[in-house]
Backbone as XML, in Angstrom:
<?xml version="1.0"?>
<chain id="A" units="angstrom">
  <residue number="1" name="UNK">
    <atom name="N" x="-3.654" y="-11.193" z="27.053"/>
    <atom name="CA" x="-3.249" y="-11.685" z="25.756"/>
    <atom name="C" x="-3.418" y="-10.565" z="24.727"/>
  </residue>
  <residue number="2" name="UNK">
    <atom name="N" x="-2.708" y="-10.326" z="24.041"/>
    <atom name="CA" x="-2.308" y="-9.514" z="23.208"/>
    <atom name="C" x="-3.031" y="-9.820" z="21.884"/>
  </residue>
  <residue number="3" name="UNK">
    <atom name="N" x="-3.658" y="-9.273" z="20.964"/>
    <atom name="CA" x="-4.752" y="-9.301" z="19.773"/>
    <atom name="C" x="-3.904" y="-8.911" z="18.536"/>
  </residue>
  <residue number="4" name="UNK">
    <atom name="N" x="-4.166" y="-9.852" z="17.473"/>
    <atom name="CA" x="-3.448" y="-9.756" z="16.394"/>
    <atom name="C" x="-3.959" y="-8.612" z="15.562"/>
  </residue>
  <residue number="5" name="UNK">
    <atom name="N" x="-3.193" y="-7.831" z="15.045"/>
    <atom name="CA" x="-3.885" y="-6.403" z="14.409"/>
    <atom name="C" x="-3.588" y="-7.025" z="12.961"/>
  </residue>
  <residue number="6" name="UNK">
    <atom name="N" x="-4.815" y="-6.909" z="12.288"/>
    <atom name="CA" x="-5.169" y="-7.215" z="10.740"/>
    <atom name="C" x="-5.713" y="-6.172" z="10.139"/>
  </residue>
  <residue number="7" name="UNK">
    <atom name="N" x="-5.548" y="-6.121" z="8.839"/>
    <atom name="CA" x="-5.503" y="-5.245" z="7.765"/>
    <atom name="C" x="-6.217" y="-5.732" z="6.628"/>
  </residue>
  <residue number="8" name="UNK">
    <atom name="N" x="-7.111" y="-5.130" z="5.903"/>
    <atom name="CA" x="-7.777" y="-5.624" z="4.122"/>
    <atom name="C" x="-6.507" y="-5.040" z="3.325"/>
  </residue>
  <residue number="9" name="UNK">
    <atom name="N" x="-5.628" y="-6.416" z="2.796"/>
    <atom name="CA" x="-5.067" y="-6.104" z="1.595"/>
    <atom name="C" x="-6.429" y="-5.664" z="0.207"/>
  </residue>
  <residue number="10" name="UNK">
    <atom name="N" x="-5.922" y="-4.317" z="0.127"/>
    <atom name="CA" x="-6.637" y="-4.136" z="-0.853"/>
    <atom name="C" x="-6.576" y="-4.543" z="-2.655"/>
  </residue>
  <residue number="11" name="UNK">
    <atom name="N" x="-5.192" y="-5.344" z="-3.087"/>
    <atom name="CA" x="-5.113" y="-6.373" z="-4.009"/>
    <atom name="C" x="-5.668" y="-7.358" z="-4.039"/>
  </residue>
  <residue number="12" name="UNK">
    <atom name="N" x="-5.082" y="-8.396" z="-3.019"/>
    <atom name="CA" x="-5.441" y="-9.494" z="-2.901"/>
    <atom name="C" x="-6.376" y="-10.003" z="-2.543"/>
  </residue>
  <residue number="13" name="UNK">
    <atom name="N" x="-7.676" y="-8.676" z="-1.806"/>
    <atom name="CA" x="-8.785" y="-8.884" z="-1.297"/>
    <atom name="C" x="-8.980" y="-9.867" z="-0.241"/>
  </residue>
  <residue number="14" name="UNK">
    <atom name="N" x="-7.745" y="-9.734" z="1.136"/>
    <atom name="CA" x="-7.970" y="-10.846" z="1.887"/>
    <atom name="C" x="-7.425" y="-9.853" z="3.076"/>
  </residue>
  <residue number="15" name="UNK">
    <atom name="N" x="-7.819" y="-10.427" z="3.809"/>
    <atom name="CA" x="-7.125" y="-9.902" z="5.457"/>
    <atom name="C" x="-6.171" y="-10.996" z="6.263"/>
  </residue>
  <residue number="16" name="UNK">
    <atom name="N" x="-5.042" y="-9.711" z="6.241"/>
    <atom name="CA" x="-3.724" y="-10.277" z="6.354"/>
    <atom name="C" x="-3.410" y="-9.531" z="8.218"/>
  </residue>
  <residue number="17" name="UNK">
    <atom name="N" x="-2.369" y="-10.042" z="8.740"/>
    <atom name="CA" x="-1.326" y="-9.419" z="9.807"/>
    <atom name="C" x="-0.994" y="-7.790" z="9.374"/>
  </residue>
  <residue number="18" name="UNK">
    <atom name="N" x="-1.184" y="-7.287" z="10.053"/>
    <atom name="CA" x="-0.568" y="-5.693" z="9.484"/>
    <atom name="C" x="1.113" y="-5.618" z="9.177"/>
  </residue>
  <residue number="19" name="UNK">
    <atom name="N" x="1.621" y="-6.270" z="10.260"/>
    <atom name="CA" x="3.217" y="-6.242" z="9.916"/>
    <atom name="C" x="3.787" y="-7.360" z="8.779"/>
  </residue>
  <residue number="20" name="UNK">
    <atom name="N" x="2.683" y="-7.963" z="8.435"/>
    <atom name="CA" x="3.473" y="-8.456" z="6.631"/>
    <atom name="C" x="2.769" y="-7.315" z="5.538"/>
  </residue>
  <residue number="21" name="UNK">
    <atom name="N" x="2.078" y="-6.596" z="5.868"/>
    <atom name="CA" x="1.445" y="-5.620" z="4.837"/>
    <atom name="C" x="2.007" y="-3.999" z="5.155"/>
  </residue>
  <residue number="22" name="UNK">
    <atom name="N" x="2.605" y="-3.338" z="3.664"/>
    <atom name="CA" x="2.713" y="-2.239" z="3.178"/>
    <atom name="C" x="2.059" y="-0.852" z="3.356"/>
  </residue>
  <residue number="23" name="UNK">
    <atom name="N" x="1.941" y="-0.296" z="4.021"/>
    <atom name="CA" x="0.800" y="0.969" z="4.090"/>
    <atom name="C" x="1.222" y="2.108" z="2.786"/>
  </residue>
  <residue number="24" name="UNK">
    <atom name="N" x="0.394" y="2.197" z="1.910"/>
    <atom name="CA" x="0.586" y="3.127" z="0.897"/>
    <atom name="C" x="-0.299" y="4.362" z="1.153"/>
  </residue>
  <residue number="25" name="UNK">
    <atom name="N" x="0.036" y="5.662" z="1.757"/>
    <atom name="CA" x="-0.983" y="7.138" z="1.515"/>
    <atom name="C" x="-0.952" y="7.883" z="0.515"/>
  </residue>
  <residue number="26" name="UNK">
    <atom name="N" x="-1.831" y="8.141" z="0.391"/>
    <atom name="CA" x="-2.020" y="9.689" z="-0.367"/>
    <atom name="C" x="-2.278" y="11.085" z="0.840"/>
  </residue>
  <residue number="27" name="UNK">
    <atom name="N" x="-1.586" y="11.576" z="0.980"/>
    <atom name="CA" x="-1.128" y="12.490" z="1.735"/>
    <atom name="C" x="-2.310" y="13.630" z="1.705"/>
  </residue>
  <residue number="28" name="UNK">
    <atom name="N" x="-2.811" y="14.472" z="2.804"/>
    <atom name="CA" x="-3.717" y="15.287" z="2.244"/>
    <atom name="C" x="-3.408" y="16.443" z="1.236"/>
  </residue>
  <residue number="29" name="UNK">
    <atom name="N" x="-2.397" y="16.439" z="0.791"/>
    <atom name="CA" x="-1.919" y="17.778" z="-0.162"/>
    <atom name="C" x="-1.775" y="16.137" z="-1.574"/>
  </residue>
  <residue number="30" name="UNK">
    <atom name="N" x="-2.066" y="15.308" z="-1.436"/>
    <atom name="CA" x="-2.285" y="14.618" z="-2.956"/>
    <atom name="C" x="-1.127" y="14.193" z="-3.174"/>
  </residue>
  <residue number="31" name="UNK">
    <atom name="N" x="-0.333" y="14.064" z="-2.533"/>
    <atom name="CA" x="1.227" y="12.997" z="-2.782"/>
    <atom name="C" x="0.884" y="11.330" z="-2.350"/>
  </residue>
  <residue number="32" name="UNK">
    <atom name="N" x="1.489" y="10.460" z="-2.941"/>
    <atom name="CA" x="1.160" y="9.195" z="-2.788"/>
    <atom name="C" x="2.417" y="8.897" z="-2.159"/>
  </residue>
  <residue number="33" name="UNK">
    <atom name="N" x="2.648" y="8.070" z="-0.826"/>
    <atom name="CA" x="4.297" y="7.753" z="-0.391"/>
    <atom name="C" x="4.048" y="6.247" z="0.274"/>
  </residue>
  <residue number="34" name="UNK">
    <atom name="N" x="5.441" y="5.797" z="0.355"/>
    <atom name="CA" x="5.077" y="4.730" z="1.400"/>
    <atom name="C" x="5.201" y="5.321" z="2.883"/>
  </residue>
  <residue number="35" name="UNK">
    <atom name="N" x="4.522" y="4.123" z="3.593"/>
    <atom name="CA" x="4.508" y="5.007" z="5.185"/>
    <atom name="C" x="4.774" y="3.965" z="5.811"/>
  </residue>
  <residue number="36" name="UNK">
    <atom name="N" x="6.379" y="3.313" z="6.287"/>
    <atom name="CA" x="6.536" y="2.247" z="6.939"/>
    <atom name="C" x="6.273" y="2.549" z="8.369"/>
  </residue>
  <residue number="37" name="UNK">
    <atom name="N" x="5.940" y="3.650" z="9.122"/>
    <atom name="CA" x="5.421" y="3.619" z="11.042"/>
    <atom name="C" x="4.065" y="3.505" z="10.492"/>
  </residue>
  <residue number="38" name="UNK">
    <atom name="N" x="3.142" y="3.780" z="9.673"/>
    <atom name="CA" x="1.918" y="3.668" z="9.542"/>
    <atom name="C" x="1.073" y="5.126" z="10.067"/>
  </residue>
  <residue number="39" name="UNK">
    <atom name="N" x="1.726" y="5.523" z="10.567"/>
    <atom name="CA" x="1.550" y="7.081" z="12.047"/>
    <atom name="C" x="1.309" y="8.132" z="10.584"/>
  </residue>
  <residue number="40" name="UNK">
    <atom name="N" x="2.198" y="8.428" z="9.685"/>
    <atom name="CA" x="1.354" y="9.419" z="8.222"/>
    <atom name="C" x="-0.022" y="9.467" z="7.728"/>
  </residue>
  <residue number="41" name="UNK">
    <atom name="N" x="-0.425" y="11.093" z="8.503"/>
    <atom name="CA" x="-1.985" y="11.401" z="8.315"/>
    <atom name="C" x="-2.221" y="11.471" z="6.889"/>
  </residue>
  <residue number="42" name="UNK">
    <atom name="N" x="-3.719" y="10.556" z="6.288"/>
    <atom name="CA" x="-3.747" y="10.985" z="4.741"/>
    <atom name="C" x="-4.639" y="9.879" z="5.069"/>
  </residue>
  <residue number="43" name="UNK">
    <atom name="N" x="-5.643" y="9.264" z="3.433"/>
    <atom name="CA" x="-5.888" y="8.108" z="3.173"/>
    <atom name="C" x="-4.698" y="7.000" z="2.803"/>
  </residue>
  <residue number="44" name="UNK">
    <atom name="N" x="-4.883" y="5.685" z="3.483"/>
    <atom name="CA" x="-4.046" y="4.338" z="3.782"/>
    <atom name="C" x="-4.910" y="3.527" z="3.145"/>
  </residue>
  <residue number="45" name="UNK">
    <atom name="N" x="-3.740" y="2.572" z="2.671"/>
    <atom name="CA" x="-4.225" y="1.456" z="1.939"/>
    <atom name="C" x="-2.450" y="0.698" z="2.041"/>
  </residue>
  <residue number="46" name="UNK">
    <atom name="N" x="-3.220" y="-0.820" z="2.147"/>
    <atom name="CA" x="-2.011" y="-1.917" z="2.654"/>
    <atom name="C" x="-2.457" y="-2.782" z="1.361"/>
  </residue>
  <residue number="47" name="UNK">
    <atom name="N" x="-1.106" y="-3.440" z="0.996"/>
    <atom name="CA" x="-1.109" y="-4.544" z="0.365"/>
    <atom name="C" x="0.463" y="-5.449" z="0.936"/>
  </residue>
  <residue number="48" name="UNK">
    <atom name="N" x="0.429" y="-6.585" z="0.247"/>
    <atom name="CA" x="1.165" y="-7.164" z="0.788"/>
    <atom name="C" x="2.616" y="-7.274" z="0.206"/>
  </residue>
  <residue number="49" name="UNK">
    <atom name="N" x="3.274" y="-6.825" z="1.018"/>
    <atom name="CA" x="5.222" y="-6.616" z="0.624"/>
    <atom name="C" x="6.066" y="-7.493" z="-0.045"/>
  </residue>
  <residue number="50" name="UNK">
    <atom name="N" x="5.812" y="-7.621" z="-1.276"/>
    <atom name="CA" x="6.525" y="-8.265" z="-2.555"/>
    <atom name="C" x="5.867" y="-7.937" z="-3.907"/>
  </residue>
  <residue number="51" name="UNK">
    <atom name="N" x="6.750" y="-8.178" z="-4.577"/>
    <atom name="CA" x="6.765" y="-7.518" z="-6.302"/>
    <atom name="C" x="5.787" y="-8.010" z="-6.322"/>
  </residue>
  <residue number="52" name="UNK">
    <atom name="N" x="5.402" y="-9.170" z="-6.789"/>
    <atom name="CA" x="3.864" y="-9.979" z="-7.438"/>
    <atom name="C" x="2.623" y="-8.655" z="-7.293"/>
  </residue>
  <residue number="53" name="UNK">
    <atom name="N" x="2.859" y="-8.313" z="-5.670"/>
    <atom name="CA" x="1.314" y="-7.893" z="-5.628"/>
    <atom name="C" x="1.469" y="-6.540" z="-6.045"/>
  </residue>
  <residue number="54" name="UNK">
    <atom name="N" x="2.191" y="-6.120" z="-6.003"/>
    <atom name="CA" x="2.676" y="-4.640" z="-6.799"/>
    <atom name="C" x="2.463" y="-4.485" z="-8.215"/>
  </residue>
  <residue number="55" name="UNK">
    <atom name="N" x="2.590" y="-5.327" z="-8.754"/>
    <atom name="CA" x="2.739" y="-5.597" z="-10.262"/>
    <atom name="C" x="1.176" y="-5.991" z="-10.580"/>
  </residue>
  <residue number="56" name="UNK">
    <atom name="N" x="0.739" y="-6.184" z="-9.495"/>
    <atom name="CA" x="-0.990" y="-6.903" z="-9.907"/>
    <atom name="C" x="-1.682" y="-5.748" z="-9.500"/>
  </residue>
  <residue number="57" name="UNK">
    <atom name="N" x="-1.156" y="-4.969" z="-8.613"/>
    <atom name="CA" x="-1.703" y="-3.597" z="-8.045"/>
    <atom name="C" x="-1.763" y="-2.612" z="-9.732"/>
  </residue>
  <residue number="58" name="UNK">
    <atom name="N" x="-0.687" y="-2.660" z="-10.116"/>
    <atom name="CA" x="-0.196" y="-1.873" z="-10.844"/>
    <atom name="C" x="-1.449" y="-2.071" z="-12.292"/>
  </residue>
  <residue number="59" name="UNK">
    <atom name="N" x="-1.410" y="-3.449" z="-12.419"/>
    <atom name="CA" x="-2.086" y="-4.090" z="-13.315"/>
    <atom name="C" x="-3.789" y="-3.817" z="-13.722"/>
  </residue>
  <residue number="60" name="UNK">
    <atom name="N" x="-4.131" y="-4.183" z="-12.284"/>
    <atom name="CA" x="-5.707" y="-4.222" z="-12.206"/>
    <atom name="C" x="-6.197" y="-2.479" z="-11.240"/>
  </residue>
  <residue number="61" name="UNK">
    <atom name="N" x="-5.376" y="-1.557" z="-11.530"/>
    <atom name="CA" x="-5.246" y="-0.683" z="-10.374"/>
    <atom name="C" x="-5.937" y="-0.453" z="-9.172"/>
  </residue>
  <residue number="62" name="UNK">
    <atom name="N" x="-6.065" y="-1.391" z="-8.108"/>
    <atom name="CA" x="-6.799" y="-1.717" z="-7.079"/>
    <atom name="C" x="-6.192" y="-0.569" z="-5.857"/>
  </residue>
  <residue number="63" name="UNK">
    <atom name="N" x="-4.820" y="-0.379" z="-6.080"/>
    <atom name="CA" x="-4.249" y="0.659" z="-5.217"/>
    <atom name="C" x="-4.904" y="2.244" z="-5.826"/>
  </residue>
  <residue number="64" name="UNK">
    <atom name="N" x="-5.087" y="2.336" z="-7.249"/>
    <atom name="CA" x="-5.594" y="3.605" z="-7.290"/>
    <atom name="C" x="-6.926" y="3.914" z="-7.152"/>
  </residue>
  <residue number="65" name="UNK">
    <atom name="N" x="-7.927" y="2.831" z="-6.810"/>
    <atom name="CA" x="-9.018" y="2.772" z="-7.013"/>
    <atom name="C" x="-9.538" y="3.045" z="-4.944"/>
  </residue>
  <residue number="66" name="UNK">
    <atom name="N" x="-8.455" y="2.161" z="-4.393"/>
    <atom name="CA" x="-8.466" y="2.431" z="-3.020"/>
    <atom name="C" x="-8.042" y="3.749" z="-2.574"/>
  </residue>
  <residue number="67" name="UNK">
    <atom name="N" x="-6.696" y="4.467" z="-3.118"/>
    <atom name="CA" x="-6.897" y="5.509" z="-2.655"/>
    <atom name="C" x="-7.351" y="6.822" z="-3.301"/>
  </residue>
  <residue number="68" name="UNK">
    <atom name="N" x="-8.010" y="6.346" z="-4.380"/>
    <atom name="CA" x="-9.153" y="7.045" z="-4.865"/>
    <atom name="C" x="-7.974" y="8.581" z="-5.863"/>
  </residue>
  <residue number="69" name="UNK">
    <atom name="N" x="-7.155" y="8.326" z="-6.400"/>
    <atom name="CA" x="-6.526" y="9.039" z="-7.097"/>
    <atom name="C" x="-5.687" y="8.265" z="-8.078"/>
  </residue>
  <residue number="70" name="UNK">
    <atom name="N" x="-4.814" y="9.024" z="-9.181"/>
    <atom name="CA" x="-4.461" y="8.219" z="-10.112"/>
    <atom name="C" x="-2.692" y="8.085" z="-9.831"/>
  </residue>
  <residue number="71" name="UNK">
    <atom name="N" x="-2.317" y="7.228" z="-10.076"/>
    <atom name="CA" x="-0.784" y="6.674" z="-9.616"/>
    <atom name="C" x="0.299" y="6.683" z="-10.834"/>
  </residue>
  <residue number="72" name="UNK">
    <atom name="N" x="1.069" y="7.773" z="-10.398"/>
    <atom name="CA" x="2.427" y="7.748" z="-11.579"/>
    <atom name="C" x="3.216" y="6.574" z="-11.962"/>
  </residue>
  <residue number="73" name="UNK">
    <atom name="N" x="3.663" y="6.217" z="-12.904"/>
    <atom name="CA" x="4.662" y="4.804" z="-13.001"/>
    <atom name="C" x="5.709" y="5.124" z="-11.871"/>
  </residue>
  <residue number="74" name="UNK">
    <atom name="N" x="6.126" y="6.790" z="-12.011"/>
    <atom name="CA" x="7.388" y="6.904" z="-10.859"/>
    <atom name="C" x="7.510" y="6.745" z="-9.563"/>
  </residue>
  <residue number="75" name="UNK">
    <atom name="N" x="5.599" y="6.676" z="-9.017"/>
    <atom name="CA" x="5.383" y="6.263" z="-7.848"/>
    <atom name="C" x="5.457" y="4.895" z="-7.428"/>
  </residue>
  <residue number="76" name="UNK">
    <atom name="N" x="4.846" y="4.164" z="-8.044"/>
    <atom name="CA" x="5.134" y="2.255" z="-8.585"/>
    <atom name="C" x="6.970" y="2.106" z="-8.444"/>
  </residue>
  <residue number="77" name="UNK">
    <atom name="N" x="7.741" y="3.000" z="-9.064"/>
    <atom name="CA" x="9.026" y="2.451" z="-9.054"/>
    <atom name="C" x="9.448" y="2.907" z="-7.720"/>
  </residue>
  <residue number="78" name="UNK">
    <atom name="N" x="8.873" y="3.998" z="-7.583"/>
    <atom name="CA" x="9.529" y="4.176" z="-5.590"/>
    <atom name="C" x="9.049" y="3.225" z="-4.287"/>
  </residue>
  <residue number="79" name="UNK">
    <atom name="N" x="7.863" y="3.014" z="-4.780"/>
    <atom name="CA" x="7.466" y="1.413" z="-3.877"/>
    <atom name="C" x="8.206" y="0.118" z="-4.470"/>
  </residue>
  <residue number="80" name="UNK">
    <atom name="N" x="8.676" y="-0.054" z="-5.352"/>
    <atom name="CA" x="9.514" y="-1.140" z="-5.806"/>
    <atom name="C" x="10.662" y="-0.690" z="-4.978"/>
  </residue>
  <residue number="81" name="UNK">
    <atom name="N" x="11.398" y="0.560" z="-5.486"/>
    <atom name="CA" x="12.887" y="0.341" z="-4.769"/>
    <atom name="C" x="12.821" y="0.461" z="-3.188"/>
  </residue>
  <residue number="82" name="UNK">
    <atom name="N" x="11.605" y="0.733" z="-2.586"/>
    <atom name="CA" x="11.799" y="0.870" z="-1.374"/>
    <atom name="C" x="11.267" y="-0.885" z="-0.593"/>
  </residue>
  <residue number="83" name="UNK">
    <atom name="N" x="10.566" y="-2.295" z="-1.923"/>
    <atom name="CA" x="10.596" y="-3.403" z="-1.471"/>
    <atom name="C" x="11.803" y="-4.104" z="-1.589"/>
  </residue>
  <residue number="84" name="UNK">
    <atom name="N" x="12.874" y="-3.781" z="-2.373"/>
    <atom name="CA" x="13.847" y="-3.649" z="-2.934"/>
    <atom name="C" x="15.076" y="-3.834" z="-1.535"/>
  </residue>
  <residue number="85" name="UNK">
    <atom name="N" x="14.461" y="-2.667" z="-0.654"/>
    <atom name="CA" x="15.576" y="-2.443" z="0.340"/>
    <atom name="C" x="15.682" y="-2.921" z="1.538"/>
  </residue>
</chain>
């Protein structure tokens, strides 16, 4: 039997399925990207794939606080257009 792989949304403060959750890195050269194989070496942090929690990420900055650097608005809009797609 096969084991469900779970993840700490780091917004919502709950542990979710990995494949409904987002992997966001900061890359070791300090770029922030999304990483949909999850396989991109860097610090990871998941939240869960829709605007709401993005916007609450954005809000209470729980994503910059997880990956421990500070987050451009232009980075926020490239994780939007890429929930977007």
């Amino acid at each position: 039997m096969k084991s469900i792989v779970e993840r700490f949304d780091c917004v919502n403060k709950v542990k979710a399925e990995k494949s409904t959750l987002l992997r966001i890195v900061k890359t070791p050269n300090g770029t922030v990207e999304v990483d949909p194989t999850g396989k991109i070496n860097g610090r990871g942090a998941y939240l869960k794939a829709d605007k709401a929690t993005l916007e609450k990420a954005k809000k209470t900055k729980a994503l910059e606080k997880a990956l421990e650097v500070k987050i451009s608005d232009e980075v926020y809009e490239k994780i939007g257009r890429y929930l977007n797609d």
